[in-house]
C-alpha atoms as an extended CHARMM CRD file, in Angstrom:
* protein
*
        94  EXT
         1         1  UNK       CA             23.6990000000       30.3800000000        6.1940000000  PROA      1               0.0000000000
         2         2  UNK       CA             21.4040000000       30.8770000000        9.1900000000  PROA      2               0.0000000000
         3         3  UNK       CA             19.5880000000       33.7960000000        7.6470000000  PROA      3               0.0000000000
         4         4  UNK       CA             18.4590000000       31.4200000000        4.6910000000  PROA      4               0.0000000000
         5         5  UNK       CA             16.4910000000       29.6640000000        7.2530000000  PROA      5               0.0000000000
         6         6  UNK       CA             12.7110000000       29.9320000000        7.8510000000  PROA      6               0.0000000000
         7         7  UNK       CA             11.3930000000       30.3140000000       11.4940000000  PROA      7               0.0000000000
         8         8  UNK       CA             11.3270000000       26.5790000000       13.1710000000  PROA      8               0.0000000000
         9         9  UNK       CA             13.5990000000       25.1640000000        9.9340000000  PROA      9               0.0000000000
        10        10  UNK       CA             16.0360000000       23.1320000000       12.1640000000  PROA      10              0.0000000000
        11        11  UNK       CA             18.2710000000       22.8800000000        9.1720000000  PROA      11              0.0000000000
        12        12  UNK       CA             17.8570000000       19.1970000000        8.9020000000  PROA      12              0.0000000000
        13        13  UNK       CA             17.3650000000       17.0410000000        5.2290000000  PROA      13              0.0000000000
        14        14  UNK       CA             13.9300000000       18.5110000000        3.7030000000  PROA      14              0.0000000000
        15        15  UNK       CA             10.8160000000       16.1570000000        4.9740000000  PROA      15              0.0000000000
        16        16  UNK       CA              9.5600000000       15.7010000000        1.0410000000  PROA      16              0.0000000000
        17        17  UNK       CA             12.0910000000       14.2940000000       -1.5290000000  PROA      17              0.0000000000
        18        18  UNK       CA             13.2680000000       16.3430000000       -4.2400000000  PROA      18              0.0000000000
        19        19  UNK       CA             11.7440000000       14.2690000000       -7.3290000000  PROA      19              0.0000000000
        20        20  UNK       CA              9.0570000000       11.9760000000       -7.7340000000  PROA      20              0.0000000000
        21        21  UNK       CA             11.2270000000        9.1170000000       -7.0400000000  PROA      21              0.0000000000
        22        22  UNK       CA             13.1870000000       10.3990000000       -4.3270000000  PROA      22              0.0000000000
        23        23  UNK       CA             16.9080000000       10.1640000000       -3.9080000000  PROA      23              0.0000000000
        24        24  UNK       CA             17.6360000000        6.8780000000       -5.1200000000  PROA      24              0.0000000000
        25        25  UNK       CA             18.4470000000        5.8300000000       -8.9820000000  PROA      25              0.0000000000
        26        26  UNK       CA             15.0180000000        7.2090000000      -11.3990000000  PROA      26              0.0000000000
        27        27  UNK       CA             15.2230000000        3.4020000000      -13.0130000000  PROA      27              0.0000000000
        28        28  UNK       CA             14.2450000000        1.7720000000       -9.8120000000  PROA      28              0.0000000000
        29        29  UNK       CA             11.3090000000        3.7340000000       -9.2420000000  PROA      29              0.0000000000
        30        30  UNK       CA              9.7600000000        3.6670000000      -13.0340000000  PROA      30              0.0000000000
        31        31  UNK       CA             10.4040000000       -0.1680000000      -12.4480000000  PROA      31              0.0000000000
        32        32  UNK       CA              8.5740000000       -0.5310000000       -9.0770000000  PROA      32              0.0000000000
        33        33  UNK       CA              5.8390000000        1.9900000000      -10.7170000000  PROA      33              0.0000000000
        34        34  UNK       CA              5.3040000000       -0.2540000000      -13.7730000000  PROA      34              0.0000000000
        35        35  UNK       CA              5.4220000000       -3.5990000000      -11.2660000000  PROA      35              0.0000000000
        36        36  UNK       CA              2.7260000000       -1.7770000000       -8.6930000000  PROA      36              0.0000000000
        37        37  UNK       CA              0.7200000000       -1.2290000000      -12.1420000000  PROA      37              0.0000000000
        38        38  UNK       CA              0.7320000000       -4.8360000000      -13.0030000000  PROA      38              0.0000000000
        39        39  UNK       CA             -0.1420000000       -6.3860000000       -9.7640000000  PROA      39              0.0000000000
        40        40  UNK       CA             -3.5610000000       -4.1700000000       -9.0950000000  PROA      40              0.0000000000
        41        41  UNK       CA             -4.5220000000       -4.3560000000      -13.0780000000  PROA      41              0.0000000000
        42        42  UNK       CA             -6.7130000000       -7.3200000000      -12.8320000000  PROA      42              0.0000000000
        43        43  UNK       CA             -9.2270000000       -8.4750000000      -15.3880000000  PROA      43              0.0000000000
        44        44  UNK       CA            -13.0410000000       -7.3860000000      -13.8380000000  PROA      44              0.0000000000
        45        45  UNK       CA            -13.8320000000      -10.9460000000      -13.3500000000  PROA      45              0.0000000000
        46        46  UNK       CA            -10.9950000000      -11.2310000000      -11.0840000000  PROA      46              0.0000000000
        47        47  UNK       CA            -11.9460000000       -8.2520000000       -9.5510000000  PROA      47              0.0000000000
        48        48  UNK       CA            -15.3450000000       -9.0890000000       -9.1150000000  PROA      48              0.0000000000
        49        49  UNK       CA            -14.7910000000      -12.4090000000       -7.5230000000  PROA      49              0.0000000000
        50        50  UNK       CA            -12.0590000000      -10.3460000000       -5.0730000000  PROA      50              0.0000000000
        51        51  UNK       CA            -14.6460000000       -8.1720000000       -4.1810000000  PROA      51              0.0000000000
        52        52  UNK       CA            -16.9800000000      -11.0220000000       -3.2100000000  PROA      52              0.0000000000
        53        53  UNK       CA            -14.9200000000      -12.9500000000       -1.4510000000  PROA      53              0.0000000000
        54        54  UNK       CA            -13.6380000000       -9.7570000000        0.4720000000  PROA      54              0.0000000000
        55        55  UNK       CA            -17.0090000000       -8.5410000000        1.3260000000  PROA      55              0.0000000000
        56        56  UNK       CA            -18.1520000000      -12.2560000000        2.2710000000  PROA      56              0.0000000000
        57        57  UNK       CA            -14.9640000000      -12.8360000000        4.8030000000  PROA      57              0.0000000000
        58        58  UNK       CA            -14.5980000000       -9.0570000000        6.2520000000  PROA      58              0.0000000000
        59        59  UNK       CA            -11.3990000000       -7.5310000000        5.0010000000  PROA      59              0.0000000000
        60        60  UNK       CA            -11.3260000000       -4.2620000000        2.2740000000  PROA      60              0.0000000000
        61        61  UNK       CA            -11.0810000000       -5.2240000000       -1.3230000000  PROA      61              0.0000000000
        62        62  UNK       CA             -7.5050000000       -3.7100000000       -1.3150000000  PROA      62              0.0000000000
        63        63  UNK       CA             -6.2830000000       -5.7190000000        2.2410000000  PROA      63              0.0000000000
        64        64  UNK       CA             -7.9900000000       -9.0620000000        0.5960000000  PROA      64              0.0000000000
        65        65  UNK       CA             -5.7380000000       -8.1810000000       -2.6460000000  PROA      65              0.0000000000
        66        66  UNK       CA             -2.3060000000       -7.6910000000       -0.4280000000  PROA      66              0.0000000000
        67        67  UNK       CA             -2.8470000000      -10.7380000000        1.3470000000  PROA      67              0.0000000000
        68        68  UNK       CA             -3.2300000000      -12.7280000000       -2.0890000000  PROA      68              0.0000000000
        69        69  UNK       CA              0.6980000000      -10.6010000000       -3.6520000000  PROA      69              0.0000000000
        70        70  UNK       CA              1.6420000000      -10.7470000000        0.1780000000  PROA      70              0.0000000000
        71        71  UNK       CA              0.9780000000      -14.5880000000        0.9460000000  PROA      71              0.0000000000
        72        72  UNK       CA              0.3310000000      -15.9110000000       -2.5940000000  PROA      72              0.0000000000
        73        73  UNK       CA             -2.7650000000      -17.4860000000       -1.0900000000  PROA      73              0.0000000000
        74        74  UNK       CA             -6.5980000000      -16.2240000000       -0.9510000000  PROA      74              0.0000000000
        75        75  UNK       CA             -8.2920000000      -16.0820000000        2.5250000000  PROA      75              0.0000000000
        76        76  UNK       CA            -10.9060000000      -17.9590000000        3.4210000000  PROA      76              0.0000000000
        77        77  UNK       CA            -13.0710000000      -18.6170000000        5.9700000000  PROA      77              0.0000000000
        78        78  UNK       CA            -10.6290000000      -20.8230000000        8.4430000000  PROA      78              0.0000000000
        79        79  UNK       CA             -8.3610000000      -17.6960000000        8.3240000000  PROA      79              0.0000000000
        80        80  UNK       CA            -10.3190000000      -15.6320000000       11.0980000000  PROA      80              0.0000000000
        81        81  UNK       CA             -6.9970000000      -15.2860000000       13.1040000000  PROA      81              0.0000000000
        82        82  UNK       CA             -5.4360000000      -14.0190000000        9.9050000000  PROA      82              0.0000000000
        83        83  UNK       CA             -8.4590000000      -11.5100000000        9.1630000000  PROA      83              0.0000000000
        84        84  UNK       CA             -8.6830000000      -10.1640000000       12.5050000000  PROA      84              0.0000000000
        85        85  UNK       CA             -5.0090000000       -9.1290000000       12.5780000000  PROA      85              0.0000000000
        86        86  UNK       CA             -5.4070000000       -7.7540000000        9.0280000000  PROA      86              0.0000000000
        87        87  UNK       CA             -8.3260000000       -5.4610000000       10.5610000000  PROA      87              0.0000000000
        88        88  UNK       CA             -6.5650000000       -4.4560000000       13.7670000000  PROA      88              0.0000000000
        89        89  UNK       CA             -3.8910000000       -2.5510000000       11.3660000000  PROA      89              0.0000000000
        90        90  UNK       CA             -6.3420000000       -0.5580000000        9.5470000000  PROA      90              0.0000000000
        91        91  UNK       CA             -5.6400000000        3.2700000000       11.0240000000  PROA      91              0.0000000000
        92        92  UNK       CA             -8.3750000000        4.6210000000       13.5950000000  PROA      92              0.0000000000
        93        93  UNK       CA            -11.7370000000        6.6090000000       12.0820000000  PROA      93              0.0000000000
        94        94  UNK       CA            -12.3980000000        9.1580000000       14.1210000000  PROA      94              0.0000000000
């Protein structure tokens, strides 16, 4: 068994899943697909106005979009406390 290894393998699970949808039953993962598809596939005026707002109050079109699925509420301008923590979780540019 040990000589099927590759140098550094510790012989623990493999770091990438085996399919698409990982270990767990396929169904789940075609239904979370086609409910991910749903929630971002948004009519161009809605899209537009997202963008707007987004642009007008600080956070990405895409973090002003999971606050609205998230919180079931749009952001506005009283919600600084709520953008700022939204923008201190974006990942580091370096």
């Amino acid at each position: 068994m040990a000589e099927d290894r590759k140098f550094g393998d510790n012989g623990g699970p493999p770091l990438e899943p085996a399919h698409e949808w990982g270990n767990g039953p396929v169904g789940t993962y075609f239904d979370w697909k086609a409910a991910h598809k749903r929630a971002w596939d948004v009519p161009a005026e809605i899209a537009i106005m997202r963008v707007r707002r987004a642009q007008a109050l600080g956070p990405t079109y895409e973090e002003y979009t999971l606050e609205i699925m998230e919180r079931g509420r749009h952001l506005s301008a009283g919600d600084a406390d709520r953008i700022a923590a939204i923008k201190r979780k974006r990942p580091l540019r370096y």
